[in-house]
C-alpha positions, 0 to 999 in steps of 0.5 A: 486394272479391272476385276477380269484381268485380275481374275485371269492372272491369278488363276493362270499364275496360282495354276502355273505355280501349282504345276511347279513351272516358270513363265519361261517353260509356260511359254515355251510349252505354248509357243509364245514369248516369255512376255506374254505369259508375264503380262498376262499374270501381271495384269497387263494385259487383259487376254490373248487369242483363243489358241494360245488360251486352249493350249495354255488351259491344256498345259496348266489343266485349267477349264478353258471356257471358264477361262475364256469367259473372264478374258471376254470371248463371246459365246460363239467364240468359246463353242467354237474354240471347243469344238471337238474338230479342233480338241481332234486336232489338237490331240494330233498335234501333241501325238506328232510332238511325241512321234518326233521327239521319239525319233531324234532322240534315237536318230541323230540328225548331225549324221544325216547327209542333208544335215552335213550339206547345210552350212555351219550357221544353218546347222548351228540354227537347226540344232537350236530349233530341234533342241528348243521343240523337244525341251 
């Protein structure tokens, strides 16, 4: 294992650690797999993609360029993941997260006619979906 993948799964595991959170609600507030995160902090593996470093650097309040420096992004790479388009974006995307949360946790989804209409499994899967997103 090289210095770099060293660096990087300490700081993302002593920031997740500070943060009082497991690799499980890491990913989970990431959208990425329970392995990932594990991988990452273990050393195995050496970097993911950009996204998934900025979402992570935005959850655990860590500095993304440093980050993305260790993991071995070039320059270009990193100015452009730091763009503020994308900073705009990303700053819409959590303001929608909140929006619908607001909104199923005061409009029950199971009393709509759509939600009626669907069969058992599908109910059963959307259930688990909207209960995974607003975790």
């Amino acid at each position: 294992m090289t210095n770099n993948k060293r660096e990087l799964a300490d700081i993302i595991k002593e920031a997740r650690e500070k943060k009082g959170i497991s690799q499980r609600e890491l990913a989970r507030q990431i959208g990425v797999g329970n392995n990932t995160i594990a991988r990452l902090e273990n050393g195995e593996r050496k970097s993911t993609n950009a996204l998934t470093l900025k979402k992570m650097a935005n959850v655990l309040n860590l500095d993304l360029r440093e980050l993305m420096t260790i993991a071995g992004f070039s320059k270009e790479d990193i100015e452009t993941t730091i763009d503020p388009e994308m900073e705009e974006y990303m700053a819409r995307q959590n303001t929608y997260k909140k929006l619908f949360s607001s909104y199923f946790a005061s409009n029950d989804i199971t009393n709509t006619k759509w939600f009626k209409s669907q069969s058992k499994n599908d109910q059963k899967t959307i259930k688990a979906a909207i209960k995974d997103y607003f975790k």
